[in-house]
Jmol script that loads the backbone (N, CA, C; Angstrom):
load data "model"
ATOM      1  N   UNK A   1      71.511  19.784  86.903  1.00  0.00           N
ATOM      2  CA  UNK A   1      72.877  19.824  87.363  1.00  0.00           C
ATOM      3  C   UNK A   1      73.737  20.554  86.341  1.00  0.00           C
ATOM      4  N   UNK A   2      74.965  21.201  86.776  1.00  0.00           N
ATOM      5  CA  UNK A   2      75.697  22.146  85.876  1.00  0.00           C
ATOM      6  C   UNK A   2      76.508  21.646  86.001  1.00  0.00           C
ATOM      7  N   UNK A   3      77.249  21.890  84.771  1.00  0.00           N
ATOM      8  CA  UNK A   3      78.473  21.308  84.424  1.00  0.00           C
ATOM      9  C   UNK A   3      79.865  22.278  85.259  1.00  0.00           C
ATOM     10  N   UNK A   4      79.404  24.164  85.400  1.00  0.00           N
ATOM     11  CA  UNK A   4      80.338  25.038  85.563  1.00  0.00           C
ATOM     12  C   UNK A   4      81.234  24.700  86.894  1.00  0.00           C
ATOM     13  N   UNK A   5      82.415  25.200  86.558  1.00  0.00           N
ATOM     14  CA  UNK A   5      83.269  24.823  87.710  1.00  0.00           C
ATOM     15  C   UNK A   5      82.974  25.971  88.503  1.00  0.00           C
ATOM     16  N   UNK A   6      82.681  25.231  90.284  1.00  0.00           N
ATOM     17  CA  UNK A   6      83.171  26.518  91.219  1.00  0.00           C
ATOM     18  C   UNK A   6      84.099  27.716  91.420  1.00  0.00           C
ATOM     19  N   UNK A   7      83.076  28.916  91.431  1.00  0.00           N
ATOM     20  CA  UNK A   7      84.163  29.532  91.833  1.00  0.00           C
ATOM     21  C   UNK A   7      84.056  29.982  93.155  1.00  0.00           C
ATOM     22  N   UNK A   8      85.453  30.601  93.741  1.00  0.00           N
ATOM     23  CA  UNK A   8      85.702  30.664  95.048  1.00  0.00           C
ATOM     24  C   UNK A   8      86.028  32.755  95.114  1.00  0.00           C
ATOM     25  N   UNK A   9      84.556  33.113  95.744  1.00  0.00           N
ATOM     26  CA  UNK A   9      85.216  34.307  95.636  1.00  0.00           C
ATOM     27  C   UNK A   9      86.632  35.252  95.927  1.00  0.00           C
ATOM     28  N   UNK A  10      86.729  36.118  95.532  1.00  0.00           N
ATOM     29  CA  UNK A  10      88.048  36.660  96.219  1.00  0.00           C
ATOM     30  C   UNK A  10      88.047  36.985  97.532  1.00  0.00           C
ATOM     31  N   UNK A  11      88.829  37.363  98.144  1.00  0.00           N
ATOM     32  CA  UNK A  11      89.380  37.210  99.442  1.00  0.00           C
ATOM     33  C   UNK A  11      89.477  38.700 100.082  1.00  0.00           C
ATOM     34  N   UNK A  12      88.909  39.373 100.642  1.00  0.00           N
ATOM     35  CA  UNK A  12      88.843  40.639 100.736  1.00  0.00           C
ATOM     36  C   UNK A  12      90.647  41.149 101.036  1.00  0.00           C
ATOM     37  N   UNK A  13      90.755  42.180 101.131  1.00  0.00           N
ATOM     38  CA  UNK A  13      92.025  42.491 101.178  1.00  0.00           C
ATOM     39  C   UNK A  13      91.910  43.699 102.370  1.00  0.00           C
ATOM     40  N   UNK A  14      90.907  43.546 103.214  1.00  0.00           N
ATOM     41  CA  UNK A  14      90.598  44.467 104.431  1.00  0.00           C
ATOM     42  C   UNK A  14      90.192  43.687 105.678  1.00  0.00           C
ATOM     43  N   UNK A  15      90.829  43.737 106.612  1.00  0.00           N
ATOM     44  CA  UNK A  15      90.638  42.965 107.853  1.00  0.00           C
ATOM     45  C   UNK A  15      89.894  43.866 109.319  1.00  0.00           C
ATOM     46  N   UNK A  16      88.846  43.850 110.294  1.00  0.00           N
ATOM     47  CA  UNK A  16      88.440  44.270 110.572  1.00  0.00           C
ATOM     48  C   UNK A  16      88.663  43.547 112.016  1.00  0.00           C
ATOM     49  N   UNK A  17      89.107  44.205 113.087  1.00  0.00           N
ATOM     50  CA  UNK A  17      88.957  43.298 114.282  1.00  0.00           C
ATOM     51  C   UNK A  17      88.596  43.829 115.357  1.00  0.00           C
ATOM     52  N   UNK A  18      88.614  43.628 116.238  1.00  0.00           N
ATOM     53  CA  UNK A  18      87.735  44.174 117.930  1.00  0.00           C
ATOM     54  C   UNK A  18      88.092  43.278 119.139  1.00  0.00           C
ATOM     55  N   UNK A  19      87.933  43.637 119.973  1.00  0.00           N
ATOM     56  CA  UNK A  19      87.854  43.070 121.467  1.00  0.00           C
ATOM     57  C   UNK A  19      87.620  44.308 122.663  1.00  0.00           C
ATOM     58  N   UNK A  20      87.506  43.501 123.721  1.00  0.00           N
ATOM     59  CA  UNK A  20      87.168  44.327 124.872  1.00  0.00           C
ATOM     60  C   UNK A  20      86.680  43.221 126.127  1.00  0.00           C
ATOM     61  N   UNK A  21      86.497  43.981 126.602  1.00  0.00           N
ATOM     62  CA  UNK A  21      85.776  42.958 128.681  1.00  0.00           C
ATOM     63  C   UNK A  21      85.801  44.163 129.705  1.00  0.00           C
ATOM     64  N   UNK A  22      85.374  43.870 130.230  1.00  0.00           N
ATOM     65  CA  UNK A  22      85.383  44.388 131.814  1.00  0.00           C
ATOM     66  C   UNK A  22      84.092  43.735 132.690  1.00  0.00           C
ATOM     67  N   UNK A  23      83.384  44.683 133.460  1.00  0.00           N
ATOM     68  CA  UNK A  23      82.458  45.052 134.753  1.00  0.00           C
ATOM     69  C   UNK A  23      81.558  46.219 134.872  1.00  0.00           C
ATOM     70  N   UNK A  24      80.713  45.884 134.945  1.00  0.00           N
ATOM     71  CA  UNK A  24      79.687  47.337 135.708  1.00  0.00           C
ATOM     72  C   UNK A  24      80.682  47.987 136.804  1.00  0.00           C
ATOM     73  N   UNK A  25      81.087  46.995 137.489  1.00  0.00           N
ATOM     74  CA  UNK A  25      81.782  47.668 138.459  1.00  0.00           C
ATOM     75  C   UNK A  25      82.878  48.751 138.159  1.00  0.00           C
ATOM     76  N   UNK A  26      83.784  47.700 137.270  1.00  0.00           N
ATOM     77  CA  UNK A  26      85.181  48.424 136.911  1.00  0.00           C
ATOM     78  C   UNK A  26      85.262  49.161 135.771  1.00  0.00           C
ATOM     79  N   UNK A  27      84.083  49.027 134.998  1.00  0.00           N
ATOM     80  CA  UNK A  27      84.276  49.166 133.664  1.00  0.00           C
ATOM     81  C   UNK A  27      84.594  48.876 132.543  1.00  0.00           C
ATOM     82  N   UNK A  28      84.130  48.916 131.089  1.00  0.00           N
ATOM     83  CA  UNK A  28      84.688  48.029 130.547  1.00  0.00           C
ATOM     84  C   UNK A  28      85.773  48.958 129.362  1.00  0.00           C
ATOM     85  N   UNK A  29      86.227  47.921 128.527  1.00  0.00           N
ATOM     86  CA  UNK A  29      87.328  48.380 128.073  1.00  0.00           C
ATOM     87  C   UNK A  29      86.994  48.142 126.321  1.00  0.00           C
ATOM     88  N   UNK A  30      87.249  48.807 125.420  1.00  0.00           N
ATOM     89  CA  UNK A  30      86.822  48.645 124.169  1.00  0.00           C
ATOM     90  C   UNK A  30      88.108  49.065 122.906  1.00  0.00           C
ATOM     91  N   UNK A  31      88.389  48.121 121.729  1.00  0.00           N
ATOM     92  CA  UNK A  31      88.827  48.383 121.217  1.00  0.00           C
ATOM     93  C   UNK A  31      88.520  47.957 119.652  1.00  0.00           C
ATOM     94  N   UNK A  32      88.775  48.727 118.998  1.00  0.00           N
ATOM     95  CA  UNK A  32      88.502  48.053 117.235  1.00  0.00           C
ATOM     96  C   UNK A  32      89.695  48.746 116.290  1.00  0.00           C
ATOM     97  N   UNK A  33      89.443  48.182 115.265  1.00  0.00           N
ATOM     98  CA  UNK A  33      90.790  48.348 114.373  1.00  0.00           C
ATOM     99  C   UNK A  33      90.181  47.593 112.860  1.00  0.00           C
ATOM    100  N   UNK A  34      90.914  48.521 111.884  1.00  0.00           N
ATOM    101  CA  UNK A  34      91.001  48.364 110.480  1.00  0.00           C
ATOM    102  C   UNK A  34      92.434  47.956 109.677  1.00  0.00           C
ATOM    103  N   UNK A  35      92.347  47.533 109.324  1.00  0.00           N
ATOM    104  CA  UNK A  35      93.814  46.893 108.466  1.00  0.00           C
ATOM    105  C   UNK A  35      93.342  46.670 107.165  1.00  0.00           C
ATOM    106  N   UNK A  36      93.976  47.574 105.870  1.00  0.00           N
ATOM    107  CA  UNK A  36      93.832  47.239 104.560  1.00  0.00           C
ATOM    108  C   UNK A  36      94.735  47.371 103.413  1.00  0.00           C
ATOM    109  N   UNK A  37      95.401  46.700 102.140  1.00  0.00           N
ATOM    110  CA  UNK A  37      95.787  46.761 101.412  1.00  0.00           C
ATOM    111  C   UNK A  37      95.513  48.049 100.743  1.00  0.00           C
ATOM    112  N   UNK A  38      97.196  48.895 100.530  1.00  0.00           N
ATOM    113  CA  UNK A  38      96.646  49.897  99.968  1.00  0.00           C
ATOM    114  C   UNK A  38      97.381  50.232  98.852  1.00  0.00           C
ATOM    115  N   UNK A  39      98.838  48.810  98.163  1.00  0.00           N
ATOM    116  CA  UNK A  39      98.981  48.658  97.185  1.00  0.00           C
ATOM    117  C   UNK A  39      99.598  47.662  97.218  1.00  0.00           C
ATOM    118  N   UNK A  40      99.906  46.832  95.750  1.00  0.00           N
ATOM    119  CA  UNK A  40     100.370  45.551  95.787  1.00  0.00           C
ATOM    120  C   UNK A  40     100.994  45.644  94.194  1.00  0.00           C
ATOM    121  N   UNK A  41     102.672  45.207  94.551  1.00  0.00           N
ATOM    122  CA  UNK A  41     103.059  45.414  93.036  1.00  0.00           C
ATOM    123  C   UNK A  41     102.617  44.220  92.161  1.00  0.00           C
ATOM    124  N   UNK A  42     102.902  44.175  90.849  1.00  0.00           N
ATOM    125  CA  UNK A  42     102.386  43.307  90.207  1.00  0.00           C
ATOM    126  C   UNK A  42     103.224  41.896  89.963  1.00  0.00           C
ATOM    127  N   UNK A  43     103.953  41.247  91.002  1.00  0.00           N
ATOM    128  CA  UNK A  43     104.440  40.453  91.369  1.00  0.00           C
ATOM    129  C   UNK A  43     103.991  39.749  92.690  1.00  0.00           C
ATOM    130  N   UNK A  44     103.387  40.637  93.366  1.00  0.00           N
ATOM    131  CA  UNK A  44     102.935  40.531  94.523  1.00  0.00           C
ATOM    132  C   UNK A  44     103.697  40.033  95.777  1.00  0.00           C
ATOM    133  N   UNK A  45     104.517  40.673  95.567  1.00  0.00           N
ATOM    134  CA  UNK A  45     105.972  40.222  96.490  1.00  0.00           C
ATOM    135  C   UNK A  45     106.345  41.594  97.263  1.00  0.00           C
ATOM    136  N   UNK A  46     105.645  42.502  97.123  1.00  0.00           N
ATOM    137  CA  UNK A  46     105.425  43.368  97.822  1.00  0.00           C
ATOM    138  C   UNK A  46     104.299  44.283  98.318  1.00  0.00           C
ATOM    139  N   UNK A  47     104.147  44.908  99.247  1.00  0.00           N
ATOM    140  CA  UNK A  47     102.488  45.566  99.406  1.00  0.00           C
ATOM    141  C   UNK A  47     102.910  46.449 100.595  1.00  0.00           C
ATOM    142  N   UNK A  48     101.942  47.743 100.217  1.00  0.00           N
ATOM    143  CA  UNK A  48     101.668  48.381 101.737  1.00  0.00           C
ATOM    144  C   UNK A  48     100.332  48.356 102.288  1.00  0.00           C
ATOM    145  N   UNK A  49     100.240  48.336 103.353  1.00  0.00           N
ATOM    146  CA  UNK A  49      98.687  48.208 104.508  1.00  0.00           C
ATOM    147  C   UNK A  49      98.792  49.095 104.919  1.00  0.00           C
ATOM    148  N   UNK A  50      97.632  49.695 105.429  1.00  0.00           N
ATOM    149  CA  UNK A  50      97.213  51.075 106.476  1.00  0.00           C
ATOM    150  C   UNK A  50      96.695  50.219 107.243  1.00  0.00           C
ATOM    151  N   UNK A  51      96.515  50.719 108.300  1.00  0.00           N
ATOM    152  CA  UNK A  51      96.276  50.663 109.891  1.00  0.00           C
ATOM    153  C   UNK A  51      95.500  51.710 110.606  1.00  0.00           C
ATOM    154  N   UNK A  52      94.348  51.291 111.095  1.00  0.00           N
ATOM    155  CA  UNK A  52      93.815  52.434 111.869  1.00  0.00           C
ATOM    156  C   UNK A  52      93.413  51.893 113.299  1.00  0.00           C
ATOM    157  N   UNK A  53      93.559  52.453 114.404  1.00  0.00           N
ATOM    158  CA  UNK A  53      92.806  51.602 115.363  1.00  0.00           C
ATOM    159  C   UNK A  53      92.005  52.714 116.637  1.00  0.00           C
ATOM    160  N   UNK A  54      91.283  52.266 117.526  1.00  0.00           N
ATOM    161  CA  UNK A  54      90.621  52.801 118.416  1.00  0.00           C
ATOM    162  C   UNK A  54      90.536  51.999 119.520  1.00  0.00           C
ATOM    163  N   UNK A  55      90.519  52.795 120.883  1.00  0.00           N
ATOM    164  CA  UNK A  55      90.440  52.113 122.449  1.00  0.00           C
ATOM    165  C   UNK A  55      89.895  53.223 122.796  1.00  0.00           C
ATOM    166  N   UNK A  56      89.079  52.302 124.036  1.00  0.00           N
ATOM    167  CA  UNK A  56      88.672  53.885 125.233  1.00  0.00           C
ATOM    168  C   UNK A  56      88.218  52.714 126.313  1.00  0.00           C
ATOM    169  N   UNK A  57      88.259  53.192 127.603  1.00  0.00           N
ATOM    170  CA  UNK A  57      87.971  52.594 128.800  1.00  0.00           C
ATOM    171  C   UNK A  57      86.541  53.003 129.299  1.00  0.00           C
ATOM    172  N   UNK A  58      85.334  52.995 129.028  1.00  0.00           N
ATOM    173  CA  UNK A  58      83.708  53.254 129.277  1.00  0.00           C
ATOM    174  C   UNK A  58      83.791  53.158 131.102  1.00  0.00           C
ATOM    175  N   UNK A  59      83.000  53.826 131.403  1.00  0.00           N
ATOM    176  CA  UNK A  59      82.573  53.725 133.027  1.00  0.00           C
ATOM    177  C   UNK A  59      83.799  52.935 133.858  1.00  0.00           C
ATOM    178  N   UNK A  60      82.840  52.546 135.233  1.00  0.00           N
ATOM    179  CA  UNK A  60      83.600  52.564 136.527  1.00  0.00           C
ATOM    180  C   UNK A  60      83.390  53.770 137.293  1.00  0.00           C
ATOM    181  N   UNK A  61      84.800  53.478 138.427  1.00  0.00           N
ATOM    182  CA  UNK A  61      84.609  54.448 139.887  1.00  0.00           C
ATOM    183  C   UNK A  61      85.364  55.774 139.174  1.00  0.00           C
ATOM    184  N   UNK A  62      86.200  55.755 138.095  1.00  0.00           N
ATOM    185  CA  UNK A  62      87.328  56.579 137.496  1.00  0.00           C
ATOM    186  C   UNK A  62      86.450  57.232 136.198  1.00  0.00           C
ATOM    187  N   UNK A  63      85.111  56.689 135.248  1.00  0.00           N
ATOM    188  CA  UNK A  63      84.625  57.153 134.422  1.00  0.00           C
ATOM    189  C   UNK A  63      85.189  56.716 133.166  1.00  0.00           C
ATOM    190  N   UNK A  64      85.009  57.730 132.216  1.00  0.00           N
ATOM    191  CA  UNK A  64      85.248  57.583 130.804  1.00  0.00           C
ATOM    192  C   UNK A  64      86.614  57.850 130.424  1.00  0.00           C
ATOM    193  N   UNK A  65      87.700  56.684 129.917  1.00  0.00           N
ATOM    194  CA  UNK A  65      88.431  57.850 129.362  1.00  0.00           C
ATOM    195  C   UNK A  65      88.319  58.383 128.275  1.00  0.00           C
ATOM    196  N   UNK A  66      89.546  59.299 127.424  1.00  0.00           N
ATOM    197  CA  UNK A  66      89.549  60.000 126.752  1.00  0.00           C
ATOM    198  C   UNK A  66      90.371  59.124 125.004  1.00  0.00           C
ATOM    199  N   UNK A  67      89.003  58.918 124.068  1.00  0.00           N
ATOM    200  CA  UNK A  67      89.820  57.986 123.076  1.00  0.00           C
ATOM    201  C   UNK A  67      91.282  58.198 122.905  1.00  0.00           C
ATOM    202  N   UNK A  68      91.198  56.478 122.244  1.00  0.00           N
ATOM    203  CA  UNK A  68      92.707  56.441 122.235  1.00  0.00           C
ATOM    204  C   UNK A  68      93.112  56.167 120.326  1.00  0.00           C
ATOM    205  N   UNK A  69      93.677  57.082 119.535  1.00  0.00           N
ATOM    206  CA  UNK A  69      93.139  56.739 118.444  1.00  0.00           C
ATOM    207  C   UNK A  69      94.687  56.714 117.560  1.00  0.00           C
ATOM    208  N   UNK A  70      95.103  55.662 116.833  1.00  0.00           N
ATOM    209  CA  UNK A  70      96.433  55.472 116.103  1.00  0.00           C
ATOM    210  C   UNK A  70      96.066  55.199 115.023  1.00  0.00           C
ATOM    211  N   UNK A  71      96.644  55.018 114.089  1.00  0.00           N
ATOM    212  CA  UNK A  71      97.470  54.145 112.679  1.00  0.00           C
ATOM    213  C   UNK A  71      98.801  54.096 112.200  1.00  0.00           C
ATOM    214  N   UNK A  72      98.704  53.595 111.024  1.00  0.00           N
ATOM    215  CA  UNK A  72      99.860  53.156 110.751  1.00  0.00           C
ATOM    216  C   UNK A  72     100.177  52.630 109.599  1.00  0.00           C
ATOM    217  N   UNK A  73     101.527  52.693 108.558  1.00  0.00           N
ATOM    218  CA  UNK A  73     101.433  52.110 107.133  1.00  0.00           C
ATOM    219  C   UNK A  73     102.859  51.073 107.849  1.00  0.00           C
ATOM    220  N   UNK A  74     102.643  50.195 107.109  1.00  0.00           N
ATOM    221  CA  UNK A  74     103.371  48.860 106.983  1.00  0.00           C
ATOM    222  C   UNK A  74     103.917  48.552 105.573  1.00  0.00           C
ATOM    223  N   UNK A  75     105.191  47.637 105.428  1.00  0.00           N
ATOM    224  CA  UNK A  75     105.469  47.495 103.886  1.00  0.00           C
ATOM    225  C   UNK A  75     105.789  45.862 104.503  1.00  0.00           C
ATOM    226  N   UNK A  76     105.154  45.456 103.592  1.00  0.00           N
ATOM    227  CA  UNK A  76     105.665  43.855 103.894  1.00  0.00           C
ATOM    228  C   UNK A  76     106.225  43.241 102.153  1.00  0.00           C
ATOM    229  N   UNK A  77     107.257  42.387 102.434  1.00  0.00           N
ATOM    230  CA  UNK A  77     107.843  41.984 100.993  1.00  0.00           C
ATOM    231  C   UNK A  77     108.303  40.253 101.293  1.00  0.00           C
ATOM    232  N   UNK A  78     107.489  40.138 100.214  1.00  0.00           N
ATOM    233  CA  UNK A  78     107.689  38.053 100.479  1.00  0.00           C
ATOM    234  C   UNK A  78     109.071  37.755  99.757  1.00  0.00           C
ATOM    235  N   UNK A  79     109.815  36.977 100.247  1.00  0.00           N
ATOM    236  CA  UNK A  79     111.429  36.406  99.412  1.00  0.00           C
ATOM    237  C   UNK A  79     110.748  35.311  98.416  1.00  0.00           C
TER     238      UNK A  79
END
end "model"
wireframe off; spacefill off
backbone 0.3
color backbone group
């Protein structure tokens, strides 16, 4: 048994997310997205994030559409 105290790794500072649904019939629908810290002053009472994201609508009676592709910078500041 060890005496060392746990540690708790750090916490990534990049968020990764997705969703989607549909049908064979109708088609389905797809989306994903990136969100990450891309500075943080040394108070940490302020920060900017980038943003990237992606959609597209796969098959159906209408087909494929044509990606759908954004980002974005954010400034967030804690009181």
């Amino acid at each position: 048994m060890s005496n060392k105290p746990e540690t708790i790794p750090p916490q990534s500072d990049t968020k990764i997310f997705g969703g989607g649904g549909g049908s064979g019939k109708t088609g389905y629908d797809v989306a994903l997205g990136v969100q990450t810290k891309l500075w943080e002053s040394q108070n940490k009472s302020t920060s900017i994030h980038g943003t990237a994201t992606y959609a597209q609508h796969l098959g159906g009676p209408y087909g494929n559409s044509k990606p759908n592709y954004g980002g974005g910078i954010g400034v967030r500041f804690n009181f």
